[in-house]
C-alpha positions in Angstrom: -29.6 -13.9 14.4 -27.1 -15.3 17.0 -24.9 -16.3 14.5 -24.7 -13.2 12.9 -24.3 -11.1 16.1 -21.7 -13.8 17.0 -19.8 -12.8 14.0 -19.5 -9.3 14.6 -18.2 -9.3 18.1 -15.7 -12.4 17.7 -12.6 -11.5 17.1 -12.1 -15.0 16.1 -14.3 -14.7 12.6 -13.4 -13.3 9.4 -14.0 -9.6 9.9 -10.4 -9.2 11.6 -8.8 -11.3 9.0 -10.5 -9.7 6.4 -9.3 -5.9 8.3 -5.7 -6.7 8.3 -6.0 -8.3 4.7 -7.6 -5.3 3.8 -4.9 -2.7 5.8 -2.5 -4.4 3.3 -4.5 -4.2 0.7 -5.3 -0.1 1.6 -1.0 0.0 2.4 -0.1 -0.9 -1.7 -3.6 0.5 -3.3 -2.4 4.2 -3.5 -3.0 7.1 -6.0 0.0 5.9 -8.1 -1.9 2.3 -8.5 -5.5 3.9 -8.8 -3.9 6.2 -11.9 -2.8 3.2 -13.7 0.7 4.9 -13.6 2.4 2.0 -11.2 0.7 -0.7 -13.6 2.8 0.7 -16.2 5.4 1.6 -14.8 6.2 -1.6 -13.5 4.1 -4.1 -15.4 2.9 -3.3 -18.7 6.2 -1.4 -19.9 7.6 -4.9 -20.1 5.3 -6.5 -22.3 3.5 -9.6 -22.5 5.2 -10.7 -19.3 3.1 -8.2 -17.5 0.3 -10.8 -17.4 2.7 -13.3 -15.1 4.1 -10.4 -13.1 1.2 -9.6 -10.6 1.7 -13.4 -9.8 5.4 -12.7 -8.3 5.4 -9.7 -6.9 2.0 -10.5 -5.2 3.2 -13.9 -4.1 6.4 -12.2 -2.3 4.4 -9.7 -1.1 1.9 -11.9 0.7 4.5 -14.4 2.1 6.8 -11.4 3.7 3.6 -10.0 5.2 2.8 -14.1 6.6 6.0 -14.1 7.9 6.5 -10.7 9.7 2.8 -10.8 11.1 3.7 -14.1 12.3 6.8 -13.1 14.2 4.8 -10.2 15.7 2.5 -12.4 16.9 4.2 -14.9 18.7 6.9 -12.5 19.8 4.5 -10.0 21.3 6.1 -6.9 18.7 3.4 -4.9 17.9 5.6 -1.8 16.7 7.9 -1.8 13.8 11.4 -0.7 16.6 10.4 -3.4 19.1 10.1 -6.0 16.1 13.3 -4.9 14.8 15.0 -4.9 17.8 13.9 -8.7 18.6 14.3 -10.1 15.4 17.6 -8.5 14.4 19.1 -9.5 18.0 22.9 -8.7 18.8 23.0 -6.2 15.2 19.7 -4.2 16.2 22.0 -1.2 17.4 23.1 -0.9 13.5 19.9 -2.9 11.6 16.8 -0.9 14.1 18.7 2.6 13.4 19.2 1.5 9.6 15.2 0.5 9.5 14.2 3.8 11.4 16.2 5.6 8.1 14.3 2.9 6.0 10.6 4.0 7.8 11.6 7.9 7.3 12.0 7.4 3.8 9.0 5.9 3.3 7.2 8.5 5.4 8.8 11.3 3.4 8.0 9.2 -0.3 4.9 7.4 0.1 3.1 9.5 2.4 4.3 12.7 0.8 3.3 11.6 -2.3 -0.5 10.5 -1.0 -1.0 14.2 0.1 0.5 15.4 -3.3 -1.5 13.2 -5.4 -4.6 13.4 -3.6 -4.2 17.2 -3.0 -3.9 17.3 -7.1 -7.4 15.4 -7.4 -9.0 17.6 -5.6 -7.7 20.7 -6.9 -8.4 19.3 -10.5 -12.0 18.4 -9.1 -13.0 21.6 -7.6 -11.0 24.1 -8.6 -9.8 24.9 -5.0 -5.8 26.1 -4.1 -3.6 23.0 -4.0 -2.5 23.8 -0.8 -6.1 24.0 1.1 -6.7 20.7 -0.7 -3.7 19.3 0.8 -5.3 20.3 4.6 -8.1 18.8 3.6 -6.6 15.4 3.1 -4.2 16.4 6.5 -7.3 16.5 8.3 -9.4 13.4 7.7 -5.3 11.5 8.1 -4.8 13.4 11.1 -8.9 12.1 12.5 -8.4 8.5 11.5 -5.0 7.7 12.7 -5.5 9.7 16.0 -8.2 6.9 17.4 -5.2 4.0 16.9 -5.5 1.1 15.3 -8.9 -0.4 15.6 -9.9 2.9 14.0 -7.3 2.2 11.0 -8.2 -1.3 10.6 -11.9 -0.2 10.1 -11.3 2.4 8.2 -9.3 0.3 6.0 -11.8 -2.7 5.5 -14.2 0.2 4.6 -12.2 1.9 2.2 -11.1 -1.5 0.4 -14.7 -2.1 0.0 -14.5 1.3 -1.9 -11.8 1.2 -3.8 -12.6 -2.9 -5.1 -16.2 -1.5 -6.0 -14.9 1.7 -7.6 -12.4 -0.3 -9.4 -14.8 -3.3 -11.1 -17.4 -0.2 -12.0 -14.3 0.9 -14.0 -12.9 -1.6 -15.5 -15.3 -4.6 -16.1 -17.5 -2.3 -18.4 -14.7 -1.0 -20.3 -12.9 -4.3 -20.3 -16.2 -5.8 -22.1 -16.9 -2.5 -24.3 -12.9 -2.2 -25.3 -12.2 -6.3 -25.3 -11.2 -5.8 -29.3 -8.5 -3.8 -28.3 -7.6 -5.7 -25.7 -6.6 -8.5 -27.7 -5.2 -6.9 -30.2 -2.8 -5.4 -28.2 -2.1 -9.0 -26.3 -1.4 -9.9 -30.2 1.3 -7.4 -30.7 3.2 -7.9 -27.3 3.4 -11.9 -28.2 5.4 -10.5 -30.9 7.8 -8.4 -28.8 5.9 -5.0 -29.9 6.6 -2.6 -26.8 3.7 -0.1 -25.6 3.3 3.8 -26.5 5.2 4.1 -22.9 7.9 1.7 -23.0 11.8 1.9 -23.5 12.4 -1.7 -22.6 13.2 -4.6 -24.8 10.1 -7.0 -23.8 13.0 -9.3 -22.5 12.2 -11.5 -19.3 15.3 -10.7 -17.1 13.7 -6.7 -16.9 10.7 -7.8 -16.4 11.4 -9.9 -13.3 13.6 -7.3 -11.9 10.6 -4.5 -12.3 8.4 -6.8 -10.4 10.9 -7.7 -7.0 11.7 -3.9 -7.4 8.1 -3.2 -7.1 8.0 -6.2 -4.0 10.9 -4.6 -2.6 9.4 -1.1 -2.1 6.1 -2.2 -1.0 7.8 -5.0 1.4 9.2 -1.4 3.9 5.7 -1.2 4.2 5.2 -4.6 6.4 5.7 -2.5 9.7 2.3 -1.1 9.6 1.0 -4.5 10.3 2.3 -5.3 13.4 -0.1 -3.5 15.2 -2.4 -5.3 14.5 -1.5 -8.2 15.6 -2.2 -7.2 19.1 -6.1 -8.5 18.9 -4.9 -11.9 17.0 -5.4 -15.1 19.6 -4.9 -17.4 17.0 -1.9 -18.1 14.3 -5.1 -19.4 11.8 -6.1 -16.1 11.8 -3.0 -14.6 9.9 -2.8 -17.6 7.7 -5.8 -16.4 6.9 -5.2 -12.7 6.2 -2.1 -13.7 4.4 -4.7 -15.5 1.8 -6.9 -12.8 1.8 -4.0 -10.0 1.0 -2.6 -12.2 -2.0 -6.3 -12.9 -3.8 -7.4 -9.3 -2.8 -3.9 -7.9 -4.0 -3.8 -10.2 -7.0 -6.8 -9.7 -8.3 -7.1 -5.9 -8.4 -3.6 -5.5 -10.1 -4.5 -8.5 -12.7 -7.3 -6.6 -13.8 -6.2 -3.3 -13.7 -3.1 -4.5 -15.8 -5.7 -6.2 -18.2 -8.3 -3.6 -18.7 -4.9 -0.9 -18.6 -4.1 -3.0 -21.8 -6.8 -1.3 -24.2 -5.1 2.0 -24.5 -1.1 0.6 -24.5 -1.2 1.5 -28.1 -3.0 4.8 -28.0 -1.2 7.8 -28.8 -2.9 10.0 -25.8 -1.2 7.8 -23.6 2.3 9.3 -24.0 1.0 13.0 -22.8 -1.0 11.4 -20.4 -0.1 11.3 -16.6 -3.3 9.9 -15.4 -3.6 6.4 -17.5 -6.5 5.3 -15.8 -8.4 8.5 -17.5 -7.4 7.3 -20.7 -8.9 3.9 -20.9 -12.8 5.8 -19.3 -12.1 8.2 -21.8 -11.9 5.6 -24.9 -14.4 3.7 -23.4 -17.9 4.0 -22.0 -19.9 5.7 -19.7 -16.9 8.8 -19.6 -19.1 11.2 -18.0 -19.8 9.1 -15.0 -16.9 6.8 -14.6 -14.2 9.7 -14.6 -15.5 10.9 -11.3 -15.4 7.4 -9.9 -11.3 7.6 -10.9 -10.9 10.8 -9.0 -12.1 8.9 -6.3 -10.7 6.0 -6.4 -7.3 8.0 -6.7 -8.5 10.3 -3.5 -9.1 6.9 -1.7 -6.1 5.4 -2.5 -3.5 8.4 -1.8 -5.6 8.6 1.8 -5.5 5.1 2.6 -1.7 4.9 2.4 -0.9 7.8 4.2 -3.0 6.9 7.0 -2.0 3.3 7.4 1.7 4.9 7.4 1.6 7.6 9.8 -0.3 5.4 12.1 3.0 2.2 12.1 5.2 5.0 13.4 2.8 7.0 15.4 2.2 3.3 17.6 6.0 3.0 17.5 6.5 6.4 19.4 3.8 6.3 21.9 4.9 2.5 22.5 8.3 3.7 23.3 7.4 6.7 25.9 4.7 4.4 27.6 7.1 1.3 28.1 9.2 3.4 30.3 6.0 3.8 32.6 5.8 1.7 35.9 1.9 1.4 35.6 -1.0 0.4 33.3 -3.2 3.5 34.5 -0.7 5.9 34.3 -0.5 4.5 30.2 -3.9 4.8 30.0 -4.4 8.7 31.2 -2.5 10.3 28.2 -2.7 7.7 25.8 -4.9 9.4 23.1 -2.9 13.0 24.0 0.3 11.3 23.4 -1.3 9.7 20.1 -2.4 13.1 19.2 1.3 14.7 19.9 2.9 12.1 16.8 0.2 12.1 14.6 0.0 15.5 14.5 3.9 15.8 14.3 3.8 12.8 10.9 0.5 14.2 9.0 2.5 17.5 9.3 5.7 16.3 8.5 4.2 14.4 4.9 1.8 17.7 4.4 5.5 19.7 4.6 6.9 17.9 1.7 4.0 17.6 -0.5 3.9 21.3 -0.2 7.8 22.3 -1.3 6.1 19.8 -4.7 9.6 17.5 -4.5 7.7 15.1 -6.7 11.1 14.3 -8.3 12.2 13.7 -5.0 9.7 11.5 -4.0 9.5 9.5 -7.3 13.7 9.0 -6.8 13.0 8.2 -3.5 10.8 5.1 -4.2 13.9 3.3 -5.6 15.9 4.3 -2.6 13.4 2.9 -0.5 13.4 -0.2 -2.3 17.1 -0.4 -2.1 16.5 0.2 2.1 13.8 -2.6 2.3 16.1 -5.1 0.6 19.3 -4.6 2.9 17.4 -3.8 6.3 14.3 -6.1 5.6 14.4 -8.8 2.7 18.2 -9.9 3.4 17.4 -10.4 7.4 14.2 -12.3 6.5 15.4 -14.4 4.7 18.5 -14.9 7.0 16.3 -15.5 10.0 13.9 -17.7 8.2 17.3 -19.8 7.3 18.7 -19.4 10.8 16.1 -20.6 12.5 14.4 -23.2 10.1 11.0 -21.3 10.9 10.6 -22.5 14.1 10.1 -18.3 15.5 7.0 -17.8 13.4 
């Protein structure tokens, strides 16, 4: 009994590593990964490779993470300017401005797109106007990232538990029930056969590319974790989240991509803009599992948005509260002054999901990868050089 009550209130013990593992996890798993549309997209469009891909881009992903959570830590940072500002030194007066450019795009893409494709859902579900759907998911953003970070982080490690649940009730069955397909379509790949989606050539050089494009528009999202950093004491613990994100990460992509592989070769696939519905819908158990994919999709698009909004809502309040001589007076309009942003960011995302710029937003994820390589990939890797790894 002490041992388990122990666990619960130490901050030392796995449930914080496992809460920013799972913030990461919550950051990447959105609608357009919960559709099957990002496995695609990225992965399965370029053939037999796709198998290997999760491998690299989940690799990257979990080492960038490691080494801005690290630099966070140690250099007290816990919001995405005051980060920026540290680590970029005498060029933050270009490099900050450039990555508050870089967070706005990925507040008016990402987010946008979690209240448009969660808004969607709904509307498909119940038969309810898009836009009263899209309040809906406004409203439960607006309550979880208004309580800060602790609130986020639990949230986060719930709705991971969720989402990993949701996902092997989909795909383990219908991997098992649809395995004949499975290999046969793992058959005609080895032979350079390209899917009822693809344009590509099945060569490797693509394929690579798709998967550090992938990494590169994911990696803008590594500001969210800084936060929470703030209740870390010890370096062990991130080394440990950073192992957790990677199996977590890996293993939900590997077998989406693998049970995503029984309907490559199915005609429906080409009209089809949910691809996850597809494989239920060839498989077993339609009638209950096609629910569970709504959900998972709902989950997904409402995870990302919140994790989001809350990175720049900390890095606004931190800003107006540094300027303040005293701890108490910090303290008296902290949750108003949380309220202000959060409100201002759910609004802003609800805005754009409602002028439907899902062209936009779909062009705006290359952009945004093109931002995360130049303001955070380059210096990373710069700094890591620079300094031989001795700030982290």
């Amino acid at each position: 009994m002490d041992k388990k009550k122990s666990l619960l209130v130490d901050k030392n013990k796995m449930p914080l590593v496992m809460g920013i593992a799972f913030v990461a996890f919550t950051t990447q798993f959105g609608g357009g990964f919960a559709s099957g549309a990002q496995i695609y997209q990225y992965f399965i469009n370029y053939g037999i490779w796709c198998l290997i891909l999760p491998l690299v881009t989940q690799g990257l992903y979990s080492l960038f993470f490691w080494y801005g959570m690290r630099y966070a830590y140690k250099h007290k940072t816990y919001d995405y300017r005051s980060f920026s500002d540290s680590l970029y030194g005498k060029t933050r007066p270009i490099m900050s401005n450039l990555y508050e450019i870089c967070y706005l795009i990925m507040i008016g893409t990402a987010s946008a797109a979690a209240f448009a494709t969660g808004g969607s859902t709904i509307e498909t579900l119940f038969g309810i106007p898009y836009w009263l759907c899209t309040v809906i998911i406004a409203v439960f953003i607006f309550a979880v990232a208004l309580f800060g970070t602790n609130v986020v982080r639990k949230c986060a490690s719930t709705l991971s538990v969720l989402i990993l649940v949701g996902l092997l009730l989909v795909l383990v069955p219908n991997i098992i029930s649809q395995w004949d397909a499975i290999t046969d379509t793992l058959g005609r790949m080895s032979t350079g056969e390209m899917t009822v989606l693809s344009q590509e050539t099945g060569a490797f050089g693509p394929a690579i590319w798709s998967a550090v494009l992938y990494f590169f528009f994911q990696l803008a999202s590594v500001s969210v974790m800084y936060q929470h950093m703030e209740p870390v004491t010890d370096e062990k613990q991130i080394n440990k989240a950073a192992i957790g994100m990677f199996l977590c990460n890996f293993l939900a992509m590997e077998l989406s991509i693998i049970g995503l592989l029984a309907v490559a070769f199915v005609a429906d696939l080409a009209t089809a803009s949910v691809p996850m519905l597809v494989l239920v819908q060839n498989g077993v158990a339609s009638s209950v599992l096609t629910p569970i994919i709504s959900l998972l999709i709902i989950l997904g698009a409402i995870s990302t948005a919140v994790n989001m909004i809350s990175g720049i809502v900390t890095r606004c309040v931190n800003a107006i509260e540094r300027r303040m001589d005293s701890p108490e007076k910090r303290e008296s309009g902290h949750l108003a002054r949380n309220a202000v942003f959060t409100l201002i960011f759910t609004f802003l995302a609800f805005a754009i999901a409602q002028f439907g710029l899902m062209a936009v937003v779909k062009q705006g994820y290359a952009y945004l990868g093109y931002a995360a390589l130049i303001t955070l990939f380059i210096p990373f890797v710069i700094h890591a050089i620079a300094t031989k790894g001795k700030e982290i």
